[in-house]
C-alpha positions in Angstrom: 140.1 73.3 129.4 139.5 75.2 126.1 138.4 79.0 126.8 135.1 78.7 124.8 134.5 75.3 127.1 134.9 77.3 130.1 132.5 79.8 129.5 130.2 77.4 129.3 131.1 75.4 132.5 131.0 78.3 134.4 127.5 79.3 133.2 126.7 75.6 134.2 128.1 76.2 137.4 126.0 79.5 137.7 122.9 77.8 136.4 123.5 75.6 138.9 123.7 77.7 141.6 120.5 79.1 140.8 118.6 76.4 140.7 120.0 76.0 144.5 118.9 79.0 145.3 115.2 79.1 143.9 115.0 75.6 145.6 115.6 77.6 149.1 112.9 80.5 148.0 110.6 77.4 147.1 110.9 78.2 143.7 110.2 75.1 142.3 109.1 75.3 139.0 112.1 77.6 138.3 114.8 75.1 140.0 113.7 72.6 137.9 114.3 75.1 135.2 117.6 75.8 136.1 118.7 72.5 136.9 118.0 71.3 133.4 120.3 74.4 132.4 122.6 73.5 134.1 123.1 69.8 132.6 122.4 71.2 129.0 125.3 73.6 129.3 127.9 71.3 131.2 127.3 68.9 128.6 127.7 71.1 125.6 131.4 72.1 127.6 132.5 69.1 127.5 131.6 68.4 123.6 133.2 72.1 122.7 136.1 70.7 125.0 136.4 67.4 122.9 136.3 69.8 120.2 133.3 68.7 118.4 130.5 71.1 116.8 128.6 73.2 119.3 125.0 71.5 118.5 122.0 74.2 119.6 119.8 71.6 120.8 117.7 70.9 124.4 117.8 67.4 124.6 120.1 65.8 126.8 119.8 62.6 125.6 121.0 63.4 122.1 123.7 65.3 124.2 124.5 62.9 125.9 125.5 60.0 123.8 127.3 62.1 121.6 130.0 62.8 124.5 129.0 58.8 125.7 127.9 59.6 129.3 127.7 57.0 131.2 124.9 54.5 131.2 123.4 55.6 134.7 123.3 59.2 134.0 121.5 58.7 130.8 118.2 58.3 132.9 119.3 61.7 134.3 119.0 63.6 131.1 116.1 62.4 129.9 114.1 63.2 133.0 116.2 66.6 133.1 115.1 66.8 129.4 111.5 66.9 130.1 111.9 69.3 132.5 113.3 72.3 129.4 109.2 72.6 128.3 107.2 71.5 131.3 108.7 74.7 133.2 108.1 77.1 130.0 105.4 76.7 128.6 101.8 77.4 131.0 100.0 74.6 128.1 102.5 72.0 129.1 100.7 70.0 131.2 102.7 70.9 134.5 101.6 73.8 135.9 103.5 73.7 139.3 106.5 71.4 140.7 106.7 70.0 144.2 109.5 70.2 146.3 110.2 66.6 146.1 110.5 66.9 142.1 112.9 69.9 142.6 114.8 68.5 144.6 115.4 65.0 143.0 115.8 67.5 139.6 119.1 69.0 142.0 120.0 65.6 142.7 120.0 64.9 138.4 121.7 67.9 137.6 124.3 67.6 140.0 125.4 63.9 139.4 125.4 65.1 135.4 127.8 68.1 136.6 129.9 65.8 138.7 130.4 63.4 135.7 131.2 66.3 133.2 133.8 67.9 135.5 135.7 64.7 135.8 136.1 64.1 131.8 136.5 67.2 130.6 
């Protein structure tokens, strides 16, 4: 793995480790959060890794099928990329996630991370 890749899989990794963690304080707004993180950054490891451009963008769709995910993980990102304003903005529209959300946002983020640290 490249050393600028890294960095970012391991602030994935952290990211990701957060989001775990808020999810125990019932933190869910902030999982969410983090989980999104988490994706965003594991994806943009393994497009440094591939040794494309480093693109400064949020959505994980556009991400996504620039490193070709696979089809099942592409509903993952986009639900994931929702998430990147609903949690930062009060006029969003979401002012509070429920446990259930959180958790199936973990569930997202984790399968993205799973698939990233296999191809990269």
């Amino acid at each position: 793995m490249k050393e600028e890749s890294r960095s970012w899989w391991e602030q994935a990794e952290s990211d990701f480790d957060t989001a775990k963690y808020l999810f125990d304080g019932k933190k869910y707004k902030a999982c969410s959060f983090f989980c999104q993180q988490a994706a965003e950054k594991s994806l943009k490891a393994l497009l440094i890794n591939r040794g494309e451009e480093l693109i400064k963008i949020h959505d994980l769709v556009k991400l996504s099928r620039l490193i070709k995910i696979e089809d099942s993980l592409e509903k993952d990102c986009k639900e994931l990329t929702t998430v990147y304003t609903d949690t930062r903005y009060p006029d969003s529209g979401s002012s509070s996630y429920s446990k259930e959300e959180a958790k199936e946002d973990i569930n997202r983020a984790e399968r993205i991370l799973q698939w990233v640290e296999k191809n990269i």
